[in-house]
C-alpha positions in Angstrom: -22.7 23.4 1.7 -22.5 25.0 -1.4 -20.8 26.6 -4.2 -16.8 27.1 -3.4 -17.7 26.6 0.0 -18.9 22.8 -0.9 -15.2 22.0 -2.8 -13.1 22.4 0.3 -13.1 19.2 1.8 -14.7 15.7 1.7 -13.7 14.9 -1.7 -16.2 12.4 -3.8 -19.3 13.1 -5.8 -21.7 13.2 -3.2 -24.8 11.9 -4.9 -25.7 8.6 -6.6 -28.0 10.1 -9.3 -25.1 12.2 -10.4 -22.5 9.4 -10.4 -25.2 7.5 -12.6 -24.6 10.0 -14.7 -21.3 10.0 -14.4 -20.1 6.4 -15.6 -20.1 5.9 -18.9 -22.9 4.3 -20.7 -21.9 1.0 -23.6 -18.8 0.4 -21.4 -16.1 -2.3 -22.5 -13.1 -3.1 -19.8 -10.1 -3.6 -22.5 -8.8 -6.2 -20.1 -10.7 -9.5 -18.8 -10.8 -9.9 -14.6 -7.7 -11.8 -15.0 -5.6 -9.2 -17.2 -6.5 -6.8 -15.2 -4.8 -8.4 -12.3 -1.9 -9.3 -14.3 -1.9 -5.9 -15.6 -2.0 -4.3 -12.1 1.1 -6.2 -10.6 2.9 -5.6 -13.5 2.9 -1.5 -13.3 2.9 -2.0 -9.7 6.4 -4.1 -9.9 7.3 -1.5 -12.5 6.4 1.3 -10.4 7.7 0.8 -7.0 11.5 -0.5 -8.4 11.8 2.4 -10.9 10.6 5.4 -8.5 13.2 3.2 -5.7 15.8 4.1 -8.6 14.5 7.6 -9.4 14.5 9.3 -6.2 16.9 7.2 -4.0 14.3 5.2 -2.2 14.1 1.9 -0.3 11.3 0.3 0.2 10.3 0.1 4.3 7.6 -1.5 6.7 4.7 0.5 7.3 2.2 0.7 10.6 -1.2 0.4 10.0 -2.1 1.6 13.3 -0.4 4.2 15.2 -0.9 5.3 18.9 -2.9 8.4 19.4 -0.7 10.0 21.7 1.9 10.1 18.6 0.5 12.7 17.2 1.3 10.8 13.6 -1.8 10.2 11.8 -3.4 12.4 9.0 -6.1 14.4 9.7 -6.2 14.8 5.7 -8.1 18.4 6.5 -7.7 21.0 9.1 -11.7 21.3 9.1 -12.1 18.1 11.1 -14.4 16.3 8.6 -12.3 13.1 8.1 -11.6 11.6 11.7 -9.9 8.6 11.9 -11.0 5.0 13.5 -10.0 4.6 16.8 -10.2 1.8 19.7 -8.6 1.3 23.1 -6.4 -1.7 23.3 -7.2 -2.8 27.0 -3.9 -5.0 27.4 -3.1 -6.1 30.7 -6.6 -5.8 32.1 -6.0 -2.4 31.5 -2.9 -1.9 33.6 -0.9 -0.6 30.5 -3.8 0.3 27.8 -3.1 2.0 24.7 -5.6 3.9 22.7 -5.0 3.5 19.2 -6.3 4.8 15.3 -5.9 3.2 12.4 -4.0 5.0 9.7 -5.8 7.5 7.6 -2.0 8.0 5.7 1.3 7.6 6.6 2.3 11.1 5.8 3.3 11.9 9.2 4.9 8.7 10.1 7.5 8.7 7.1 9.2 11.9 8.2 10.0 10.3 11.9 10.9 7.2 10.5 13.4 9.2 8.3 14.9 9.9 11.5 14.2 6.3 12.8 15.8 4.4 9.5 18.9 6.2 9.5 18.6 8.2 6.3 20.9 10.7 5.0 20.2 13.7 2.8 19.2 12.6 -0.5 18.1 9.3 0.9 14.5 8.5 1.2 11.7 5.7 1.8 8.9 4.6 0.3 5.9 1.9 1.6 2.9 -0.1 0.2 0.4 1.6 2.3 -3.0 1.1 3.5 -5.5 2.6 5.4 -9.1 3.1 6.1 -11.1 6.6 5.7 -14.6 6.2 6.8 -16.0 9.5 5.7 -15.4 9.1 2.2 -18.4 9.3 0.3 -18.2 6.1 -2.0 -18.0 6.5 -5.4 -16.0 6.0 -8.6 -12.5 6.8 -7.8 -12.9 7.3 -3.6 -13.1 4.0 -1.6 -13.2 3.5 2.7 -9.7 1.4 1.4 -6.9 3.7 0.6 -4.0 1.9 -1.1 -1.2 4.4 -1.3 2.6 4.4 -2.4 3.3 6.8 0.7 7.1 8.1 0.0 9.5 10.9 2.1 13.1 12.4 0.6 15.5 13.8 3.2 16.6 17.5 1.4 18.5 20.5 2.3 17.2 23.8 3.4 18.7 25.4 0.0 16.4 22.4 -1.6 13.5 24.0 0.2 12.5 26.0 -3.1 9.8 25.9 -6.0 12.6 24.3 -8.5 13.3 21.4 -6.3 9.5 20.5 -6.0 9.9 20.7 -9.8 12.4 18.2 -10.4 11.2 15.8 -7.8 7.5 16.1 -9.9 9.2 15.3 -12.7 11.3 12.6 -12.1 7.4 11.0 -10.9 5.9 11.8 -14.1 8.5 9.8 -15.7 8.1 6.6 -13.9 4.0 7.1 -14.4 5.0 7.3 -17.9 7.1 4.7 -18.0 4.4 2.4 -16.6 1.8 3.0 -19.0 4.5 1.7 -22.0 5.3 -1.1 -19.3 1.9 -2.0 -19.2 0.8 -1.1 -23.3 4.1 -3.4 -24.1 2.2 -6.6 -22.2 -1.4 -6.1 -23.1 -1.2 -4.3 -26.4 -4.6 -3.5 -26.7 -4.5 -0.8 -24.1 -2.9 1.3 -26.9 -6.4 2.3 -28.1 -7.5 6.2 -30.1 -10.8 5.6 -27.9 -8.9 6.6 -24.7 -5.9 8.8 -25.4 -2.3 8.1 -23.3 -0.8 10.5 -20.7 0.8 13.1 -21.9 4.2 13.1 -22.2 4.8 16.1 -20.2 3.2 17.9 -17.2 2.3 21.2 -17.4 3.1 23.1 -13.9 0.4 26.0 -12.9 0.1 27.9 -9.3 -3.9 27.7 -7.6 -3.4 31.3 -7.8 -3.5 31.0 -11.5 -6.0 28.7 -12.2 -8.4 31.0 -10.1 -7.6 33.9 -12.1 -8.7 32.3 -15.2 -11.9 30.8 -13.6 -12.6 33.5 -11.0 -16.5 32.3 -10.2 -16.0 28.8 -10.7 -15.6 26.0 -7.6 -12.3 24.2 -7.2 -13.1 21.1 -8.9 -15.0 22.5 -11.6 -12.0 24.8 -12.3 -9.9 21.4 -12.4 -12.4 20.2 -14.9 -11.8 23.0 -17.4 -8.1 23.5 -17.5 -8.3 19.6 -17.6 -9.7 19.8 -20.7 -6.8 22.1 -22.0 -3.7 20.7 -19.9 -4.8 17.0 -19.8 -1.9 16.7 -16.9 -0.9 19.3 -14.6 0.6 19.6 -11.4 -1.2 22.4 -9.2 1.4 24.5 -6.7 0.6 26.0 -3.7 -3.1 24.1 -2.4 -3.9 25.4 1.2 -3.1 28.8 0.8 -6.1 31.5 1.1 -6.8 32.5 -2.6 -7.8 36.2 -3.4 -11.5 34.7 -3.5 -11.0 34.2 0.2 -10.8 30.4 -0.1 -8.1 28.0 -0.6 -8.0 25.8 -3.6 -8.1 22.8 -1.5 -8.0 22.5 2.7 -4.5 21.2 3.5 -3.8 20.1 6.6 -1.6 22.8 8.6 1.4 20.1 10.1 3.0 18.3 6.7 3.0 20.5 3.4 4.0 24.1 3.3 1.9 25.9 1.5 2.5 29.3 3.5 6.1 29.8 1.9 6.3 32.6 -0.5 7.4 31.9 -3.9 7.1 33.4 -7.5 5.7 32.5 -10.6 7.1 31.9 -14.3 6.2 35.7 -15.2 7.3 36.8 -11.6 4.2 37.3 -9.5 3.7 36.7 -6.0 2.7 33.2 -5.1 2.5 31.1 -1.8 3.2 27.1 -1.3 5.7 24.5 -2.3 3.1 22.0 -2.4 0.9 20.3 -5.0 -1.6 17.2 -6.9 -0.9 15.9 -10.1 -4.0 15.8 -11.7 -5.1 14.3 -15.3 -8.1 13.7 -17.0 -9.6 10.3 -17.3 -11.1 10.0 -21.0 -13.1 7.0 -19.7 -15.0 9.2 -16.6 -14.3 12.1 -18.6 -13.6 14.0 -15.6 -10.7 15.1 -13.2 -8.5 12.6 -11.6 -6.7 13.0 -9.0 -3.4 10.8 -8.9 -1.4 12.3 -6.1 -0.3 14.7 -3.0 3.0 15.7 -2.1 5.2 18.5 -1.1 7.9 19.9 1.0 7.2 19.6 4.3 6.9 22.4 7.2 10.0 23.4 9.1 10.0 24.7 12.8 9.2 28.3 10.9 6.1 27.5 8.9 5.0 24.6 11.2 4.3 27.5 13.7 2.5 30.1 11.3 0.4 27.6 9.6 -0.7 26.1 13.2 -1.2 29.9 14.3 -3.4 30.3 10.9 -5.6 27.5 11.2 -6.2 27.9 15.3 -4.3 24.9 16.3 -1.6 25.4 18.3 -2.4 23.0 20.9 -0.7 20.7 17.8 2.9 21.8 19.2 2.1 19.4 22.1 2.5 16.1 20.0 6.1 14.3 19.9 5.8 14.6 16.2 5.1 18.4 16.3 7.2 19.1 18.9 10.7 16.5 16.8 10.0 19.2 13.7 10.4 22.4 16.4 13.0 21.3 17.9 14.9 20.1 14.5 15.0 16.4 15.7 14.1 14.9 12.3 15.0 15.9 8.5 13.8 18.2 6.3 12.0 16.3 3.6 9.8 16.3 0.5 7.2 14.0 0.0 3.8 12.3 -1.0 1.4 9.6 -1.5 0.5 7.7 -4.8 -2.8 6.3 -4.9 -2.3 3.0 -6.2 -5.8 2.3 -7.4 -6.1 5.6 -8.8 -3.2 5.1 -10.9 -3.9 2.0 -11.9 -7.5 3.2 -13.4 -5.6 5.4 -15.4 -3.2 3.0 -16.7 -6.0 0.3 -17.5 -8.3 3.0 -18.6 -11.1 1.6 -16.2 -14.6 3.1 -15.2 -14.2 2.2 -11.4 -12.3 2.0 -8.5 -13.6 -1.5 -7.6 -12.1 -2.8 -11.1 -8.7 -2.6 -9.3 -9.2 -2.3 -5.5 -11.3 -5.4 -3.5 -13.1 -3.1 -1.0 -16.9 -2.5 -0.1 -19.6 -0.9 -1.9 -22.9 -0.1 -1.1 -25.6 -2.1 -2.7 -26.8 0.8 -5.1 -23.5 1.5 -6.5 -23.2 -2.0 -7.1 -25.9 -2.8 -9.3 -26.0 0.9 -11.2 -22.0 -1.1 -11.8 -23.9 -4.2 -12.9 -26.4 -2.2 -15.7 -23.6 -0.2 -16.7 -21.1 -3.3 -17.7 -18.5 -2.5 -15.0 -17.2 -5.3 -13.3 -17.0 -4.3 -9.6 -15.0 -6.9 -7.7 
């Protein structure tokens, strides 16, 4: 694939001579091996209590497996590109077998266990989760080893809305904030001119937008560029079909709505009460992804984005059919990805500087040459 076509799905780079390219040359971690792990439980510890405090969250258990017949794990993308691992469990000499996946995300499994943990509106949960994606392609920020703060928020139907989203974003931003001082305050050399902070504030743009100001570009190269003008933004409405006949991003059709209508600022017609915060990394000097989120489908939109992406035969999962029938809350919510974040917050080159995961052999040693220390 190519062109627009190419940015869809399957996120990473793609192609080792390009990443080579990519990380920076006369590199200089501001933190020694053992900072950084210092460094990385401190925001962590920061992070998890203050967002706990932020949104009304507590923190809960989280599977990391899940039984196909649930219907619970992420399919990340509605194009089937990203399938998940899966073995049969043969217990009782196969008598009672289950066939199981291991997690992709939780995003699924939070909004049952809502339901399951007793929460009320305005009450929500968050976990320390992990999970494996095999069809990654491995490269500076995308591992096989997802770490994610994976977090849902019981709301109202009034709180179903463009405004809510909003506030929720914000309220994230801060604690992200707050964790860079956190971390700035411990190891003061991370306050550095050579890599700038994170902005103080987010600056909130619609996909529709961003297309209209880069009408021939793909969907990460039109990141890249109003990157470079909004060094943090938070993109509405990924999944809808754009006027170029794409959609910013695939979204899978059975957790964020992205087929609600909404307005913009100047009062045009937009669709989707979902987003990513995005930022740019000065050390990559590229896009960075930090996070997903949204508010979740109701019975309504569950149904037309199912109809629009051909896969009704989705209504026939528990999960599906608990969100038809009303059986669990409304809710907002997302994952964090912890490594990401912490690259940003310790300015690092590369994912493995934070995560312990594997790595092919060439990415390794093009690490070595370039002074990164993978672990």
């Amino acid at each position: 694939m190519t062109g627009k076509k190419s940015h869809l799905a399957g996120p990473g780079i793609g192609d080792y001579d390009e990443l080579e390219k990519i990380l920076p040359e006369y590199y200089n971690s501001l933190l020694t091996p053992k900072e950084t792990q210092k460094a990385i439980f401190a925001a962590k510890n920061y992070i998890e209590e203050n967002l706990c405090k932020e949104l009304n969250l507590m923190m809960v258990s989280v599977p990391l497996i899940v039984d196909v017949e649930s219907g619970v794990n992420d399919y990340l993308d509605r194009d089937g590109s990203r399938t998940p691992i899966g073995f049969h469990i043969s217990n009782d000499r196969d008598k009672n077998p289950i066939d199981a996946e291991v997690v992709q995300a939780a995003t699924k499994w939070k909004r049952m266990a809502l339901k399951q943990f007793g929460m009320e509106i305005g009450e929500g949960l968050i976990t320390d989760m992990r999970a494996v994606r095999k069809d990654y392609f491995l490269d500076h920020d995308h591992s096989a080893y997802v770490d994610q703060w994976d977090w849902e928020l019981a709301i109202t139907e009034e709180q179903r809305n463009l405004q809510h989203l909003t506030e929720v974003v914000e309220k994230l931003w801060k604690v992200l904030k707050g964790a860079e001082t956190h971390v700035q305050e411990i190891f003061p050399q991370m306050k550095t001119d050579k890599y700038p902070d994170l902005p103080d504030k987010l600056t909130f743009m619609h996909a529709e937008d961003i297309l209209d100001r880069y009408p021939d570009l793909p969907r990460m190269e039109r990141e890249t560029e109003i990157l470079k003008e909004y060094p943090a933004i938070f993109i509405y409405g990924i999944g809808w079909t754009l006027a170029d006949g794409y959609p910013h991003e695939l979204r899978a059709a059975d957790y964020d709505d992205w087929v609600t209508e909404t307005k913009s600022k100047d009062g045009k017609p937009m669709h989707g009460i979902n987003g990513d915060i995005l930022v740019w990394n000065p050390v990559t000097k590229r896009r960075h992804e930090l996070t997903s989120m949204g508010i979740r489908v109701n019975a309504d939109t569950l149904k037309k984005q199912l109809e629009m992406t051909s896969q009704l035969d989705f209504l026939e999962f528990p999960y599906h059919q608990a969100i038809i029938n009303n059986e669990i809350p409304l809710s907002i919510g997302g994952g964090i990805g912890q490594s990401r974040t912490f690259m940003i917050l310790l300015k690092k080159a590369h994912l493995g500087e934070v995560s312990v995961t594997v790595w092919p052999k060439v990415l390794k040693d093009m690490c070595k040459k370039k002074n990164i220390h993978v672990l």
